[in-house]
C-alpha positions in Angstrom: 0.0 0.0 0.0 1.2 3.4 -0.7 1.4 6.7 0.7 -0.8 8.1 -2.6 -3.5 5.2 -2.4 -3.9 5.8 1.5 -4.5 9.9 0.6 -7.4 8.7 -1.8 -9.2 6.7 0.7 -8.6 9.2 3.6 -10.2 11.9 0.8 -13.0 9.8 0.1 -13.9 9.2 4.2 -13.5 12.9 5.0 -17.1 13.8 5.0 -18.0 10.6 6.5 -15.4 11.4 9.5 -16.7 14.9 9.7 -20.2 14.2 10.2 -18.8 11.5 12.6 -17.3 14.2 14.4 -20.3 16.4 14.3 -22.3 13.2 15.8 -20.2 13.1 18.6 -19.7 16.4 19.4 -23.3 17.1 19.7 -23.9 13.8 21.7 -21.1 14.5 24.4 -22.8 18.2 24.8 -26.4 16.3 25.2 -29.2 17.1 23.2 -31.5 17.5 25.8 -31.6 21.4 26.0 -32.5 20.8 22.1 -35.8 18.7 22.5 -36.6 20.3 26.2 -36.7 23.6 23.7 -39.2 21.8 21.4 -41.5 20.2 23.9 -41.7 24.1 25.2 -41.9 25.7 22.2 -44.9 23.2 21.3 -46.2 23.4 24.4 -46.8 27.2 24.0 -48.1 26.8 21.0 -51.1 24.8 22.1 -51.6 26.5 25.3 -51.2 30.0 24.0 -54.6 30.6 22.5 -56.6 28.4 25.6 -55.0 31.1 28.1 -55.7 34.0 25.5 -59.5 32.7 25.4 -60.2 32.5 28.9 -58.1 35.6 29.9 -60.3 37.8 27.5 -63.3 36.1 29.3 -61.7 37.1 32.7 -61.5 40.5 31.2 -64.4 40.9 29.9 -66.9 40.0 32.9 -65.1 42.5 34.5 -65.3 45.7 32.6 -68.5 44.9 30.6 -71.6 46.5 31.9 -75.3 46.5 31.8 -77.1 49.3 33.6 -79.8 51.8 32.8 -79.8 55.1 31.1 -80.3 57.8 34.0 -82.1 59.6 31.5 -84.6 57.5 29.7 -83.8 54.0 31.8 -83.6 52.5 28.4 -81.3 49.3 29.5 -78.0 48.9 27.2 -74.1 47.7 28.0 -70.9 49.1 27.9 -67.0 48.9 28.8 -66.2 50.3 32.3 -64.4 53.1 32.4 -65.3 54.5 28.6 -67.6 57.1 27.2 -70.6 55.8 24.9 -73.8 57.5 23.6 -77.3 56.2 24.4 -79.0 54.2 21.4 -82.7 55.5 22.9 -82.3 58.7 23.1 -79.0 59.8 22.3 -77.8 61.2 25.8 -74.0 61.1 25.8 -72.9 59.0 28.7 -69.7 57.4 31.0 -69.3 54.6 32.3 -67.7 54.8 36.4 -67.5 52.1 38.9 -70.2 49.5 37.3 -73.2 52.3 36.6 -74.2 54.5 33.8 -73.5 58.6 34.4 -74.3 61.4 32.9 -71.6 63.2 31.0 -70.9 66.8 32.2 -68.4 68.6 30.9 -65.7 70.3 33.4 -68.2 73.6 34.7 -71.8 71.8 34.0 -73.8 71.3 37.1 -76.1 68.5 37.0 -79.5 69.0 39.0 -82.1 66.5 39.5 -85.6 68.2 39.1 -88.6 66.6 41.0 -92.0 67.2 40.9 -93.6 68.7 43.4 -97.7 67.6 43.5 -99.9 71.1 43.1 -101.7 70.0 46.9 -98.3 70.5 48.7 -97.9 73.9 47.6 -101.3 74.9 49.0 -101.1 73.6 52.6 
């Protein structure tokens, strides 16, 4: 055997030895980290839009909600803590603290008129 015919047979196992090489380079790092990556990775994927779902749920039984218009009791919903305009009669209106309000610009005040009964005012 020859020094020439040995070079051809080491140039034909070269990428055979490299990949070898490759092989055992990843297997004394461990490949662990790489499919503990993918399990997660797979595992977010799945659970991602379940958590989105019920957290909008969450969300929404807390800030949607259903009261009376204080000017023409028409009953409606809304977000909590948003402005929003009555669909009865067109009263502009914020929603506070899980009721309907009024909205008064800075300035405005806001009475309540009652009806007093004609008899009262004679006795």
């Amino acid at each position: 055997m020859s020094l020439k015919s040995l070079q051809l047979n080491l140039e034909n196992l070269r990428p055979w030895l490299t990949l070898l090489a490759v092989f055992w380079l990843l297997a004394s790092l461990g490949l662990g980290w790489l499919v503990n990556s993918l399990l997660i990775i797979f595992a977010l994927l799945l659970l991602a839009p379940a958590i989105a779902f019920f957290g909008f749920r969450w969300w929404l039984q807390r800030n949607l909600v259903s009261d009376q218009c204080p000017v023409c009791r028409y009953e409606f919903t809304g977000l909590n803590n948003s402005q929003l305009q009555c669909p009865n009669c067109g009263e502009r209106i914020l929603v506070q603290k899980g009721h309907f309000q009024r909205f008064t610009p800075d300035g405005t005040i806001d009475i309540t008129a009652i009806e007093v009964p004609a008899k009262s005012l004679e006795d």
